[in-house]
C-alpha positions as CSV (number, residue, x, y, z in Angstrom):
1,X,28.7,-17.9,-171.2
2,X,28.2,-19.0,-167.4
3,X,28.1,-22.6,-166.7
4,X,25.2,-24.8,-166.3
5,X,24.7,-25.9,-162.4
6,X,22.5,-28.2,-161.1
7,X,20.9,-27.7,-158.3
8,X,19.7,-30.9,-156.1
9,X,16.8,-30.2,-153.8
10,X,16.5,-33.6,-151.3
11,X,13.2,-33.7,-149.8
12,X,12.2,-36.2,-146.9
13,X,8.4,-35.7,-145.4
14,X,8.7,-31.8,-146.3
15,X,5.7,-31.3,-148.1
16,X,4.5,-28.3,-146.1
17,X,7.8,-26.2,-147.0
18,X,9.2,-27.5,-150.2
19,X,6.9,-25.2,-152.7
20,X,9.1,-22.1,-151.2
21,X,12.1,-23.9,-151.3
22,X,11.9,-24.1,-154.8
23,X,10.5,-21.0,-155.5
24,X,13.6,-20.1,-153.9
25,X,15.3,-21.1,-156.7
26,X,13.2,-20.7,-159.4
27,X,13.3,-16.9,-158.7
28,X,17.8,-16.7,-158.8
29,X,19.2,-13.9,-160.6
30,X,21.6,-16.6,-162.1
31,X,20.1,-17.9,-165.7
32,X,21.5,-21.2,-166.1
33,X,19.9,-23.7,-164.2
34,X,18.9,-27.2,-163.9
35,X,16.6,-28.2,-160.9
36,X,16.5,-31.8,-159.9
37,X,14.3,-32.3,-156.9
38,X,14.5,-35.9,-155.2
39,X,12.2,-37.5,-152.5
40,X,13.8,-40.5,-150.1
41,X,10.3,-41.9,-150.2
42,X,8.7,-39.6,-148.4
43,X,5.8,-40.6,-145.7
44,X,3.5,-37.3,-146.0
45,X,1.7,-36.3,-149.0
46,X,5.0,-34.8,-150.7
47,X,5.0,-37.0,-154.0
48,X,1.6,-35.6,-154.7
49,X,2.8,-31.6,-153.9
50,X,6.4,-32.1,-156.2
51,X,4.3,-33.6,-159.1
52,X,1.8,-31.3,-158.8
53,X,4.6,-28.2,-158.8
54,X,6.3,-29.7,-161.7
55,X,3.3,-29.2,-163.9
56,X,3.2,-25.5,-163.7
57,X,4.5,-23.1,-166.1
58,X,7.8,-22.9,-164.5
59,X,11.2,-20.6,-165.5
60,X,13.1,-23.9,-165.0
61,X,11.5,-27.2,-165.5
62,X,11.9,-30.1,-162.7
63,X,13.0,-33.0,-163.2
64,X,11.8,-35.2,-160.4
65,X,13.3,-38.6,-159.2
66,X,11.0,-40.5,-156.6
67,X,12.9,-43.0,-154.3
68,X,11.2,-46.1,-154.1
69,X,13.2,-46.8,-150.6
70,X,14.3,-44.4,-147.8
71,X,18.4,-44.9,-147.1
72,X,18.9,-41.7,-146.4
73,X,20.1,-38.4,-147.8
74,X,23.3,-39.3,-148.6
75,X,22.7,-41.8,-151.0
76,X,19.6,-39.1,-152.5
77,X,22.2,-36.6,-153.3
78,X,24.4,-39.4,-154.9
79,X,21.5,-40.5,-156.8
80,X,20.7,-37.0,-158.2
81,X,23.5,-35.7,-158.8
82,X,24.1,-38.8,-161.1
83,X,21.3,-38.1,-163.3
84,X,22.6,-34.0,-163.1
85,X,23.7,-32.6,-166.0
86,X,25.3,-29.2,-165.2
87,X,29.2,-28.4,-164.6
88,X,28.4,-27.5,-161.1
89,X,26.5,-28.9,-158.6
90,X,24.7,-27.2,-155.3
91,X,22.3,-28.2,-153.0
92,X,19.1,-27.0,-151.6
93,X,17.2,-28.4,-148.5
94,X,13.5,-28.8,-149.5
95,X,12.6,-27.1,-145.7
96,X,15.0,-24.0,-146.1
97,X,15.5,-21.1,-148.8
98,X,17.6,-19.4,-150.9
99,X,18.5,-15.5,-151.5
100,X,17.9,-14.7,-155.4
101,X,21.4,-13.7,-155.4
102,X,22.8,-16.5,-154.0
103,X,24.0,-18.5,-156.6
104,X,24.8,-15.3,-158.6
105,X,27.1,-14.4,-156.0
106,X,28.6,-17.8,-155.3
107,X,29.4,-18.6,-159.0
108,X,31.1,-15.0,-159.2
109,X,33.3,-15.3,-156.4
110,X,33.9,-19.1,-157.2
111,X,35.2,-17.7,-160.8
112,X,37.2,-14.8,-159.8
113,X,39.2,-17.1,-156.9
114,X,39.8,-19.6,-159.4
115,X,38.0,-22.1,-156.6
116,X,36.9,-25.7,-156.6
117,X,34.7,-25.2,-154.2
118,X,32.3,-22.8,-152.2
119,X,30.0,-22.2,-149.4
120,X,28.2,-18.8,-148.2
121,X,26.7,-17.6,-144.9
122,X,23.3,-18.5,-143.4
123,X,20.5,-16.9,-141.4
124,X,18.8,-18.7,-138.2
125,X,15.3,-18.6,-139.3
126,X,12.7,-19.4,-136.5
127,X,9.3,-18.3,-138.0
128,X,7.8,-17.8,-141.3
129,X,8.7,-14.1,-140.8
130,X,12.2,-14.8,-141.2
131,X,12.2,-17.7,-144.1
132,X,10.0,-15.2,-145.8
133,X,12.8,-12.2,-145.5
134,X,14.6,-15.0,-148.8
135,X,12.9,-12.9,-151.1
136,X,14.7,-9.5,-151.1
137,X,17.3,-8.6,-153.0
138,X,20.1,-7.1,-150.7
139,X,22.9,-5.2,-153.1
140,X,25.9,-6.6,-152.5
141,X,28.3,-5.3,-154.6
142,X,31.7,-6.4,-152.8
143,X,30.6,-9.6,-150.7
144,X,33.4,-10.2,-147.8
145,X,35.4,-13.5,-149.0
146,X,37.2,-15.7,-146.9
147,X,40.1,-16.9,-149.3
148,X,41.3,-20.5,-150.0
149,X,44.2,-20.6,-147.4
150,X,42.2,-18.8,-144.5
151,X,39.4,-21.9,-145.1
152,X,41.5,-24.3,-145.2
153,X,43.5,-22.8,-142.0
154,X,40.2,-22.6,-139.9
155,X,38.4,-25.9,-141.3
156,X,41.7,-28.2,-140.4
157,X,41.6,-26.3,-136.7
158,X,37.7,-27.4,-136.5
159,X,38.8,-31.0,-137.3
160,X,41.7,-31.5,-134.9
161,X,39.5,-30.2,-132.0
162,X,37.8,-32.3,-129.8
163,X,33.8,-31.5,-129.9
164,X,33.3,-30.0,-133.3
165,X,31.8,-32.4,-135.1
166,X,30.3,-30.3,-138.2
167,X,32.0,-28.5,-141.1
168,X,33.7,-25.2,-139.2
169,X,35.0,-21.9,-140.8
170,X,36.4,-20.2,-137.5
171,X,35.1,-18.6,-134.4
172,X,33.2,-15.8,-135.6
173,X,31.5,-17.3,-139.2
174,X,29.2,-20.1,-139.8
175,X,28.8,-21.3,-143.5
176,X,25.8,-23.7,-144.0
177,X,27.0,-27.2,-145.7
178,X,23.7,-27.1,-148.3
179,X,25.0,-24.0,-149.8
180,X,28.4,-25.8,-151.1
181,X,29.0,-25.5,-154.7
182,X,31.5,-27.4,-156.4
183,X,32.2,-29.4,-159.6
184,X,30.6,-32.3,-160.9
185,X,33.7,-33.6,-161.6
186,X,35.1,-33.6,-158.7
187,X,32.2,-35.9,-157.6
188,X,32.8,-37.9,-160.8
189,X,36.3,-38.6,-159.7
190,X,35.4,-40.2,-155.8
191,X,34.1,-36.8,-154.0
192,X,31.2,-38.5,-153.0
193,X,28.3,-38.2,-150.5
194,X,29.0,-41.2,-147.8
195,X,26.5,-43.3,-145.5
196,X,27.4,-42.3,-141.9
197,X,27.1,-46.1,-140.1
198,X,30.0,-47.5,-142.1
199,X,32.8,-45.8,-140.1
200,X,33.5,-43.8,-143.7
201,X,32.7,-40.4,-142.4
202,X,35.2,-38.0,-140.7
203,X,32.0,-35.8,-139.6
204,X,28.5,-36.4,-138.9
205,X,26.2,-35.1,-141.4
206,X,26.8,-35.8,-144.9
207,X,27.3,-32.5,-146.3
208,X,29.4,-31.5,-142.9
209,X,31.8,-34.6,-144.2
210,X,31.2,-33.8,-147.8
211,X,32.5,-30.2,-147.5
212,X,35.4,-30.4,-144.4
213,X,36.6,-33.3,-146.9
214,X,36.6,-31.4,-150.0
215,X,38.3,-28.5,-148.5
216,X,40.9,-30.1,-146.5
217,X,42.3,-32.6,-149.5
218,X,42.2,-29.9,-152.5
219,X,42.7,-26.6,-150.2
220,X,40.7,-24.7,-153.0
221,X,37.4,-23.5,-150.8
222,X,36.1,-20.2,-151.0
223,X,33.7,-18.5,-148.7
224,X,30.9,-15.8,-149.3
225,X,31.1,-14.6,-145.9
226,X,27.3,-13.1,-146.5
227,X,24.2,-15.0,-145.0
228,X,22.6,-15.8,-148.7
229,X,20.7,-19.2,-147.2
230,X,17.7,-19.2,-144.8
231,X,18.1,-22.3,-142.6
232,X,14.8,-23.3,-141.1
233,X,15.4,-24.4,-137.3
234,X,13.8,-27.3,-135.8
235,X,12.3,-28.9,-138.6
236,X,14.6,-31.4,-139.7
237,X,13.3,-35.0,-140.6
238,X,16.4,-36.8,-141.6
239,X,16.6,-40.1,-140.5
240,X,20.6,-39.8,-141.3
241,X,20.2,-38.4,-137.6
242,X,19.1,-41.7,-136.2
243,X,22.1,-43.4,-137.8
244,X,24.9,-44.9,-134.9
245,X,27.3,-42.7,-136.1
């Protein structure tokens, strides 16, 4: 039987995208879910849209967690992924999308490599056109894989040079940090998400940290080198941004 994973959806003020984020997710090909969606006290009218999602007839139920501060998304995940009871976690942004097969595709590969860890391939999306390409099935029967040692060859390059600050699988692939799959335990046993104004993080988003940190201490990253995620553009709202990093 496949494991259980969790997927975290961490909302901030995205109200206007966050029903086809987790539509997104509701619709995977992969049957064993748990969706926890969590809002870092949001300022728009989002606790309103989550509750009134969660009351629908859905696949996979929500459990919803509603910050009573805002301290950022890092310490949302952390929160979240507490309360998660699957064997895997992954993320989802509440402003971006997933392919139905992504999380079919990523646990297959993650099995098959014997991985810790995983992240897949993304598509720039700049209108509602594109986000709205998430819900077609492409057949992909033989995804292209970057293996463990390639990973961790091309993420310790991105670290030791000057100017990359993000989470970097060579010259010619981008992997988006949301998309990261990995085991709760891990996180259980200090993986965690950190605060980025503490002088803790060796990158400057949290997932960018998360994920170059994960890969470069247990060298066990895999890489669906297929774009499963559709990243919305220009619409972030993360005050992790505004941080003196």
């Amino acid at each position: 039987m496949s494991k259980k994973i969790s997927v975290i959806v961490t909302n901030y003020n995205h109200s206007k995208y966050i029903e086809s984020a987790i539509d997104s997710i509701q619709n995977q090909t992969y049957d064993n879910l748990e969706i926890i969606v969590i809002d870092d006290f949001s300022t728009d009218n989002s606790k309103e849209t989550i509750t009134e999602i969660s009351k629908r007839n859905l696949r996979f139920p929500l459990k919803t967690i509603f910050l009573e501060e805002n301290k950022g998304k890092w310490n949302a995940l952390n929160y979240a992924i507490s309360k998660a009871s699957g064997d895997l976690i992954t993320l989802q942004d509440a402003d971006d999308a997933s392919s139905p097969n992504r999380l079919q595709i990523q646990y297959e590969v993650m099995q098959n490599m014997k991985s810790y860890h995983n992240l897949c391939g993304f598509n720039h999306c700049y209108t509602e056109e594109d986000i709205q390409k998430y819900k077609i099935i492409n057949a992909i029967d033989n995804p292209k894989i970057m293996d463990h040692s390639t990973v961790t060859k091309y993420v310790h390059q991105g670290f030791k040079t000057p100017g990359i600050n993000h989470y970097f699988v060579g010259p010619s692939f981008e992997a988006h940090g949301a998309t990261c799959l990995f085991y709760k335990q891990l996180w259980e046993n200090g993986m965690k998400f950190l605060p980025g104004n503490m002088g803790l993080r060796c990158q400057k988003a949290e997932d960018s940290d998360f994920n170059t940190k994960m890969t470069l201490l247990l060298q066990k990253t895999s890489i669906v080198m297929e774009p499963l995620y559709f990243y919305r553009r220009n619409t972030s709202t993360n005050p992790a941004w505004l941080e003196n990093l």
